[in-house]
C-alpha positions as CSV (number, residue, x, y, z in Angstrom):
1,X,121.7,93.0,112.5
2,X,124.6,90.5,113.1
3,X,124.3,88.4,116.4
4,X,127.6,88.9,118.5
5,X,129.3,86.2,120.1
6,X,132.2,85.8,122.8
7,X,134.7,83.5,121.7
8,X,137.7,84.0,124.2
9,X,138.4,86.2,127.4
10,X,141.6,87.0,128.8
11,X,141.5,87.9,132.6
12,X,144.8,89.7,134.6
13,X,143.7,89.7,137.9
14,X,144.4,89.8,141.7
15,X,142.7,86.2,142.1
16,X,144.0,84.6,138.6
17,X,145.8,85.4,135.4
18,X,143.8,83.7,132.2
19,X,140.7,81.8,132.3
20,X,141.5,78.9,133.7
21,X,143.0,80.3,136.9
22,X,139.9,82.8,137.6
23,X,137.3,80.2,137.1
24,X,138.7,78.6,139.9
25,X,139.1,81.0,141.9
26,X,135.5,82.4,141.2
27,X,134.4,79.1,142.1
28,X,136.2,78.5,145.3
29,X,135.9,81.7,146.2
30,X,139.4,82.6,146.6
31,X,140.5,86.2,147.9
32,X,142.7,88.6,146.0
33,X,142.9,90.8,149.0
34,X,146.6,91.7,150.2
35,X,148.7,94.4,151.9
36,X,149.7,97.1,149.3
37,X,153.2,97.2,148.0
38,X,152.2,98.9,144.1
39,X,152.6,102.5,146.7
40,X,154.0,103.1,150.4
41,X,150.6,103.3,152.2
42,X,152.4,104.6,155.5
43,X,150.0,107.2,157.2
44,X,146.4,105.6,155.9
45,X,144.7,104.0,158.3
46,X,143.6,101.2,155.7
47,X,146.3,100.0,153.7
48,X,144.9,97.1,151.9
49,X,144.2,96.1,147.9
50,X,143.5,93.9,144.8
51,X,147.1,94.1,143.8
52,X,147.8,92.0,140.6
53,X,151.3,91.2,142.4
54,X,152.6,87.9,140.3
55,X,152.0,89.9,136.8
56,X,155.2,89.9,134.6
57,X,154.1,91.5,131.4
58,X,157.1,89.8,129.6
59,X,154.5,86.2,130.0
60,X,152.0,87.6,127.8
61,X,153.3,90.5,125.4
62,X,154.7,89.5,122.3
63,X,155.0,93.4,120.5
64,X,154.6,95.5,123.2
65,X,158.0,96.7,125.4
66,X,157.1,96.8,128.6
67,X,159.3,99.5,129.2
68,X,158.2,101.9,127.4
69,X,154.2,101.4,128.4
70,X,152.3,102.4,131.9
71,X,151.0,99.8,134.2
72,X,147.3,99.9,132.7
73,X,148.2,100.0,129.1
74,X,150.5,96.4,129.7
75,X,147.4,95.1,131.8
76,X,145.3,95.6,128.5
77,X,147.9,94.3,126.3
78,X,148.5,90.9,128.5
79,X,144.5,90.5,128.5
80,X,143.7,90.6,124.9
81,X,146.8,89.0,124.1
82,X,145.1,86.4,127.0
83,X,142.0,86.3,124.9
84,X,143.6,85.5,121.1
85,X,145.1,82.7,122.8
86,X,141.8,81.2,124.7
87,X,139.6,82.4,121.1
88,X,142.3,80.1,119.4
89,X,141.7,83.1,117.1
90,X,144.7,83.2,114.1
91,X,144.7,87.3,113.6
92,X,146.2,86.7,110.1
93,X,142.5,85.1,108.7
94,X,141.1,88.8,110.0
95,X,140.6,91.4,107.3
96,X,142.7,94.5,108.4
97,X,140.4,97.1,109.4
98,X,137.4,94.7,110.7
99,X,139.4,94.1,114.1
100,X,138.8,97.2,116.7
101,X,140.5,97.6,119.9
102,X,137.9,98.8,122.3
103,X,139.0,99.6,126.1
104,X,137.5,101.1,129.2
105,X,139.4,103.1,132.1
106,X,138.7,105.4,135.3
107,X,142.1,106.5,136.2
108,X,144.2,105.9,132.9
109,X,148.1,105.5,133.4
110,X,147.4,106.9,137.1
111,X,151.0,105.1,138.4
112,X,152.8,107.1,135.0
113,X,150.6,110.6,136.5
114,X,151.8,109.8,140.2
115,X,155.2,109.8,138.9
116,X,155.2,112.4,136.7
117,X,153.9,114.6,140.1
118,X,156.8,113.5,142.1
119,X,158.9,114.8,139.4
120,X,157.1,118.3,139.1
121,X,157.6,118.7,143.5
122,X,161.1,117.7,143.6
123,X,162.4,119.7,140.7
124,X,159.5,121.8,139.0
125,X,158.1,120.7,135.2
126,X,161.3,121.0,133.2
127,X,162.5,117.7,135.2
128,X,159.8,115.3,134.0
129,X,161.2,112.8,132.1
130,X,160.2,113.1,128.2
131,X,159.9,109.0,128.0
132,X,157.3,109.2,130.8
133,X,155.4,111.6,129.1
134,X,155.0,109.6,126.2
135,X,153.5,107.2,128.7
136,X,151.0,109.2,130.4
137,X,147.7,109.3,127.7
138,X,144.7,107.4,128.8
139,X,144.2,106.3,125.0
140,X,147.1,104.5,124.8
141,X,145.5,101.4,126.8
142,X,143.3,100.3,123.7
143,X,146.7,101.4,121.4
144,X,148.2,98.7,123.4
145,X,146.0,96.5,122.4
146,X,146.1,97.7,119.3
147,X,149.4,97.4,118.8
148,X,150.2,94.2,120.9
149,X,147.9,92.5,117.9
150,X,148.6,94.2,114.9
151,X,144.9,95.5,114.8
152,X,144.3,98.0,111.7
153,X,140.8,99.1,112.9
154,X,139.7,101.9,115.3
155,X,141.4,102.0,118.7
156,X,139.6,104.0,121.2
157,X,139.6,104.3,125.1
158,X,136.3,104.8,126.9
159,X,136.7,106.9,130.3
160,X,133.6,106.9,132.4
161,X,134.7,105.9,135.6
162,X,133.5,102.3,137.3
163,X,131.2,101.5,134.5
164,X,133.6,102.4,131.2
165,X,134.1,98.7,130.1
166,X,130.4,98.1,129.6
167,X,130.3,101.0,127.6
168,X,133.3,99.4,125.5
169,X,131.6,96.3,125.2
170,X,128.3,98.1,123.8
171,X,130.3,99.9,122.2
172,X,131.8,97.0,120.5
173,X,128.6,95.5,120.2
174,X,127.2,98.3,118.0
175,X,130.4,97.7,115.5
176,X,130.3,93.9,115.1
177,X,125.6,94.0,115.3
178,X,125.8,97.1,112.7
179,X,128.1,95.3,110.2
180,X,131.6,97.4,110.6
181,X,133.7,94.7,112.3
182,X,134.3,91.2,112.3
183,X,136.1,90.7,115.6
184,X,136.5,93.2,118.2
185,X,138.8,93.5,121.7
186,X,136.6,94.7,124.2
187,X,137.3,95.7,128.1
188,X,139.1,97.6,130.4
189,X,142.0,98.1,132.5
190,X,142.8,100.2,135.4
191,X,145.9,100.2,137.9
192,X,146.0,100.8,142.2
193,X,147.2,103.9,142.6
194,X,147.5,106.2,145.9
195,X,145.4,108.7,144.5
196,X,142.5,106.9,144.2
197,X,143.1,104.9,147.4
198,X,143.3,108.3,149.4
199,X,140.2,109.8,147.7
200,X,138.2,106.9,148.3
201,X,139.2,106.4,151.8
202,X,138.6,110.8,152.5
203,X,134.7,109.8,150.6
204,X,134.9,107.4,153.4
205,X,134.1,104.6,151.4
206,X,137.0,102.6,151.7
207,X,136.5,99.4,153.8
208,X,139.6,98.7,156.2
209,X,140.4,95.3,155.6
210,X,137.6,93.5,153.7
211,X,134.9,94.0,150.7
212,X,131.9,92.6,151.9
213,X,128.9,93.7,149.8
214,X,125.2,93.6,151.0
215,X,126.1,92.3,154.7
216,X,123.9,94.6,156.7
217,X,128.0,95.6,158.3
218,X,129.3,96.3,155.0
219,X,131.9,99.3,155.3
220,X,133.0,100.3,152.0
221,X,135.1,99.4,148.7
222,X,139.2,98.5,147.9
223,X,140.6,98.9,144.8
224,X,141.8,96.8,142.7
225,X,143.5,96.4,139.3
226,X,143.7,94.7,136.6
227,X,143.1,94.0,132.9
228,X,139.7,92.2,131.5
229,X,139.2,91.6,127.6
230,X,136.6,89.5,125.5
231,X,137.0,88.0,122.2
232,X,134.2,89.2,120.4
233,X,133.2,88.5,116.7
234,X,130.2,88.2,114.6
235,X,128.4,84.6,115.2
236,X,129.1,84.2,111.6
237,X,132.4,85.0,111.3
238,X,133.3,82.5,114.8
239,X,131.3,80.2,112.8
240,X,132.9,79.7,109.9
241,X,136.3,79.3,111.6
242,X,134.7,76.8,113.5
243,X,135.4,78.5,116.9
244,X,133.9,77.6,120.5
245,X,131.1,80.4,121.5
246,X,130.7,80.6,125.1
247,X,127.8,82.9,125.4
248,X,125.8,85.5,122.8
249,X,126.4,89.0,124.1
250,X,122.6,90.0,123.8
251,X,122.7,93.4,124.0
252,X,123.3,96.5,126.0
253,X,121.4,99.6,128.2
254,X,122.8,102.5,128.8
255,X,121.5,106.2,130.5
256,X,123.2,109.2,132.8
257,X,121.1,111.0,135.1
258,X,123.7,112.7,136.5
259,X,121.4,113.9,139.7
260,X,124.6,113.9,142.1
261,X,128.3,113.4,141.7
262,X,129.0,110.0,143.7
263,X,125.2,108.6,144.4
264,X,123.4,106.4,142.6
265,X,119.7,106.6,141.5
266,X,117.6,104.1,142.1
267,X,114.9,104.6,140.0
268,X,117.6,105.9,137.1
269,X,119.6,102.6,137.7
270,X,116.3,100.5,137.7
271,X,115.3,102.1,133.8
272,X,118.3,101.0,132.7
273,X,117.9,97.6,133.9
274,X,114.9,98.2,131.5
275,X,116.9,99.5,129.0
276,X,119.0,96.9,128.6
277,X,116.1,94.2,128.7
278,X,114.3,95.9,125.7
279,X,117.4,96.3,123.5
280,X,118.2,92.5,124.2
281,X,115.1,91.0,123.5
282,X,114.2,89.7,126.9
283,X,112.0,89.7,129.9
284,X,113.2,90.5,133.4
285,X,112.0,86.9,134.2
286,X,114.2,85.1,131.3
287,X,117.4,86.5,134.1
288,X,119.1,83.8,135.6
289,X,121.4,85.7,137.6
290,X,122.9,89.4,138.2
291,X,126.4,90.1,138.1
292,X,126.4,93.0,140.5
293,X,128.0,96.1,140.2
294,X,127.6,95.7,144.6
295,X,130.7,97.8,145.6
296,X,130.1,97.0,149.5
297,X,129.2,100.6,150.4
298,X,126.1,101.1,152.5
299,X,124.4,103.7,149.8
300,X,125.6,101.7,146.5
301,X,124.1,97.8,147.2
302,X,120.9,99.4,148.6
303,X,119.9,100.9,145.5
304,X,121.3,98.9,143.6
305,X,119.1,96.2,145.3
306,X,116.1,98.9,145.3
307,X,116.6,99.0,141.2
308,X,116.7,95.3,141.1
309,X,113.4,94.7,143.2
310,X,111.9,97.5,141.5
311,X,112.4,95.5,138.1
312,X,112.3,91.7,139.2
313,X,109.6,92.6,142.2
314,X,110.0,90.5,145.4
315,X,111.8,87.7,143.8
316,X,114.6,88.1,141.8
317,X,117.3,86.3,140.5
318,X,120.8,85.7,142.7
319,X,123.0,88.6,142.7
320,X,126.3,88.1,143.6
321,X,129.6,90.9,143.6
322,X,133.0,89.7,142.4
323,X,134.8,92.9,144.2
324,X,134.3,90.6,147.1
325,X,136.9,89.0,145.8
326,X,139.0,91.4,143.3
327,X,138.4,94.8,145.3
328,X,136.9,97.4,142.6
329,X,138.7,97.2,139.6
330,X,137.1,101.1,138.2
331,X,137.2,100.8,134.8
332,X,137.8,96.9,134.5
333,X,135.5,96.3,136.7
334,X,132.5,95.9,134.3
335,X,135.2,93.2,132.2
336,X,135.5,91.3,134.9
337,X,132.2,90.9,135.2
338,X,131.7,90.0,132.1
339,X,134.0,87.4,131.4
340,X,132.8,86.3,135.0
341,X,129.3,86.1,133.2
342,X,130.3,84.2,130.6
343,X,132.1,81.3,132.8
344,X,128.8,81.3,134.8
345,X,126.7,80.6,131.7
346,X,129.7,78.2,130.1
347,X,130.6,76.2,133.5
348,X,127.2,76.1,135.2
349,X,127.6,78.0,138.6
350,X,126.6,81.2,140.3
351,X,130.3,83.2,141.8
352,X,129.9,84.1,145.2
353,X,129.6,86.8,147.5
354,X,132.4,86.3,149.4
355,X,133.3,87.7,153.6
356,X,129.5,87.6,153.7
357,X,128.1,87.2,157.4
358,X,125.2,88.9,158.2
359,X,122.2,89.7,156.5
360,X,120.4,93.4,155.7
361,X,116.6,92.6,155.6
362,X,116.5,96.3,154.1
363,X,118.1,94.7,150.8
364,X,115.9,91.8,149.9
365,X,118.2,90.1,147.6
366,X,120.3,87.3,147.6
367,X,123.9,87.4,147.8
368,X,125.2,83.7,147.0
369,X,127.1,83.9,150.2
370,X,130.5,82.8,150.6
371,X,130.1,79.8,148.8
372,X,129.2,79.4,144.4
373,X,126.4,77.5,143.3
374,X,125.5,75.2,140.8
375,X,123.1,76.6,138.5
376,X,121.9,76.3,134.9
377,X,122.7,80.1,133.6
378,X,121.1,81.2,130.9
379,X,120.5,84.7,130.8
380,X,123.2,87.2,132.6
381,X,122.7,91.0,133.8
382,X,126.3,92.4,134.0
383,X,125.4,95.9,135.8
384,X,127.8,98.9,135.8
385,X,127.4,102.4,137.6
386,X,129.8,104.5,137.9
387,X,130.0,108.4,139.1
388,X,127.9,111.3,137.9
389,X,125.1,108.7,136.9
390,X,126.7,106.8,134.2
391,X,124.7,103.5,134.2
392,X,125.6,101.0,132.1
393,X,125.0,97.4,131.7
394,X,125.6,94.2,129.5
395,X,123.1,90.8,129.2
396,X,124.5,88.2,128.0
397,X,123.2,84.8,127.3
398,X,124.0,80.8,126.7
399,X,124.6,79.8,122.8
400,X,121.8,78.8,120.6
């Protein structure tokens, strides 16, 4: 099998657009937290989100019109085309048909389906507009991509939920490791949306104003939005064009349990910690640090943390959650992560947990709070859970 490689990332995000803007704001810490303007949040008590607010598609897209692609589809586009440009990666040196275009998503073109809704109560189905139809299919984020690079190999869009661009990334793993790609685009994209914001705060798992996983007061999630993509290729192919590796994506777990509809299992989520370990080759004690999937609600970072001390026992390795700092991207959550991973293990510090005050003795683990820290990464565990029991998560580790 062919070892895999990331060779550029291209992150569209509330705290940062490309890498150089994210790694510093993972590493001071910097909220993307603000009031919501993407929807008129008048009447919800909490109106609060990881709004990408200074994106301008035009920056980034090259092929794709903006105007006649959703939200999430031109998040996806600006990240891989974010991603070609940090891989220094010339597209015409690719075979056609050995570059793939894998993306992951919860809510798809949810601002296009909002739209589309108004149009249905004001004047019944014959007056939604035909244009925005076109818009509204959840596949069309990895045909963005697609299309945005001229890619000739399989597009496909991977929709399950919070942990969908882990799956992408294993997904993409198992194309490049098995011999039918050279390069692939792999990551996810998802877009605030009042849907989601109202379902999540009628769960009651949507925090008022801050994220603030595993503090003992932690009240819940925001959402957030964005695009995350990695360049990833064969460690042969980035070889021979001479390209900089930041990390070796090592492998992959994955496993559905599907016990309940919106809780996590701890001793589910814990196997596929295991999972993940086996297929990549390593021991739960070669982990230098877990990027958490830690949403900030009460039941999700206590198993989560259960699964981890289950697996590491009574002293594992940091664990740290971005959404702090992004809110919960859904289905680019999991991207972020990764690329988040693989600045850890390039630059040599642990992100932080950020609005962290006081601690949970019930969780055991340690947060990195508030502040990042310096730290010789190695070996990363990218986690990803998402509803109905979808577990999925990504190790990656420093370049041999």
């Amino acid at each position: 099998m062919a070892r895999v490689v990331v060779t550029g990332v291209g992150p569209v995000s509330s705290i940062g657009i490309g890498i150089a803007a994210f790694a510093e704001a993972l590493r001071t810490g910097r909220s993307g937290i603000s009031p919501i303007t993407s929807f008129d949040p008048a009447g919800f008590p909490h109106r609060n989100a990881g709004e990408v607010q200074t994106f301008d598609p035009g920056a980034q897209l090259r092929r794709v019109d903006p105007a006649h692609w959703g939200r999430s589809s031109q998040f996806a586009a600006s990240a891989a085309r974010l991603a070609v440009a940090d891989a220094r990666l010339d597209l015409t040196s690719v075979t056609p048909g050995r570059a793939h275009a894998i993306m992951g998503t919860t809510s798809g073109e949810s601002a296009v389906a909002e739209a589309l809704t108004e149009q249905i109560i004001d004047g019944g189905f014959a007056a939604q507009d035909p244009a925005l139809l076109t818009q509204l299919p959840a596949n069309r984020l990895a045909n963005a991509v697609s299309e945005e690079l001229g890619l000739a190999g399989e597009s496909l869009t991977i929709a399950t939920a919070c942990s969908a661009s882990n799956y992408a990334i294993g997904y993409a793993y198992d194309l490049l490791a098995g011999g039918e790609a050279d390069v692939v685009f792999a990551g996810g994209a998802d877009s605030v949306c009042r849907w989601a914001h109202a379902g999540f705060y009628r769960l009651g798992a949507l925090a008022k104003d801050a994220c603030t996983p595993f503090d003992k007061d932690r009240a819940g999630i925001l959402t957030g939005e964005g695009g995350a993509v990695l360049a990833l290729e064969t460690l042969e192919h980035a070889t021979k064009r001479g390209a900089t590796i930041y990390a070796e994506l090592l492998g992959y777990g994955v496993n559905c349990d599907a016990i309940h509809p919106v809780t996590p299992d701890a001793p589910t989520v814990a196997e596929c910690m295991r999972i993940a370990h086996r297929n990549s080759g390593i021991s739960p004690s070669d982990v230098d640090y877990i990027c958490a999937h830690g949403t900030g609600t009460q039941v999700n970072d206590l198993v989560e943390s259960k699964a981890v001390l289950e697996v590491f026992g009574e002293r594992p390795p940091p664990i740290s959650s971005i959404k702090s700092m992004l809110g919960h991207t859904m289905g680019a959550a999991c991207g972020f992560g990764a690329i988040a991973s693989t600045i850890a293990i390039d630059r040599g510090f642990l992100p932080p947990t950020v609005n962290w005050t006081t601690e949970d003795p019930e969780l055991g683990v340690d947060p990195v709070p508030n502040a990042a820290r310096q730290a010789n990464v190695r070996v990363v565990q990218n986690d990803g859970f998402a509803f109905g029991g979808n577990n999925a998560i990504v190790m990656l580790g420093a370049p041999e």
